[in-house]
C-alpha positions as CSV (number, residue, x, y, z in Angstrom):
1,X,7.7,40.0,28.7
2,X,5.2,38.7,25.8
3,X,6.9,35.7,25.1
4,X,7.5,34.6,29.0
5,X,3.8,35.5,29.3
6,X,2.8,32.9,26.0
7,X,5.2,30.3,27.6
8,X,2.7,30.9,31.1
9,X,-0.5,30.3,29.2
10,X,1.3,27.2,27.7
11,X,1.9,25.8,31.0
12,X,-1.3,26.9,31.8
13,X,-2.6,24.6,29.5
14,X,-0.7,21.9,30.2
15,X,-1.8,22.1,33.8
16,X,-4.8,22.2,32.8
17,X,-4.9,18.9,31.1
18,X,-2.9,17.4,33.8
19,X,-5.8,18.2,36.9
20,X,-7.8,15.8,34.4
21,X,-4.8,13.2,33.9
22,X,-4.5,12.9,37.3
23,X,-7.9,13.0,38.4
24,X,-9.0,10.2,36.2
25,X,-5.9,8.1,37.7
26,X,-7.3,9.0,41.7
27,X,-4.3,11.0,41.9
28,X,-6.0,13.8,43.4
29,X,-2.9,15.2,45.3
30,X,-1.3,16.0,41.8
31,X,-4.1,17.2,40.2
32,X,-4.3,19.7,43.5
33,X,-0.6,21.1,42.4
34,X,-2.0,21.0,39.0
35,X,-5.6,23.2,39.8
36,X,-2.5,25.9,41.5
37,X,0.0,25.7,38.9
38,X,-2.5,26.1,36.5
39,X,-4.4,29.5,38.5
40,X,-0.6,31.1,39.1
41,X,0.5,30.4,35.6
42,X,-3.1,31.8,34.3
43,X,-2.8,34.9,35.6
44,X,0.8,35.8,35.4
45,X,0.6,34.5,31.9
46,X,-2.5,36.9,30.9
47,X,-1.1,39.8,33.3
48,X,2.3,39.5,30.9
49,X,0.5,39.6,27.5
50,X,-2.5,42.0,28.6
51,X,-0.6,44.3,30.7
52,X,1.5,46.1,28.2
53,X,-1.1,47.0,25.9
54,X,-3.6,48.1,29.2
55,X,-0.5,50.8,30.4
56,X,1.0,52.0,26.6
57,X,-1.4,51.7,24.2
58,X,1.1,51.6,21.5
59,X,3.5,49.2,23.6
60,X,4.2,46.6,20.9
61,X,3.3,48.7,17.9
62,X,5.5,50.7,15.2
63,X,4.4,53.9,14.7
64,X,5.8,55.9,11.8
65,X,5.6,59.6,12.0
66,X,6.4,61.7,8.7
């Protein structure tokens, strides 16, 4: 789930930069898809990462008991 939520916040980013790509070329109907594409991929990609560590504290972790 970690890694699908990285690859989210990567196309997150890349959305990001593309609302100001397209804005700058008047292509303001792509840089609409982009402003959504970049708030879905936002939170499912932060929701992915952070939600693991918010329900099992030690989700992720190796704990070795002696």
């Amino acid at each position: 789930m970690n890694i699908i939520g990285i690859i989210a916040l990567i196309v997150a980013v890349i959305a990001a930069v593309g609302i100001f790509y397209f804005h700058k070329k008047d292509e303001d109907d792509l840089a609409k898809i982009c402003i959504w594409v970049f708030i879905v991929a936002a939170l499912v990609g932060l929701v992915l990462v952070f939600l693991p560590g918010i329900l099992h504290p030690t989700a992720g972790t190796i704990i070795f008991i002696k």
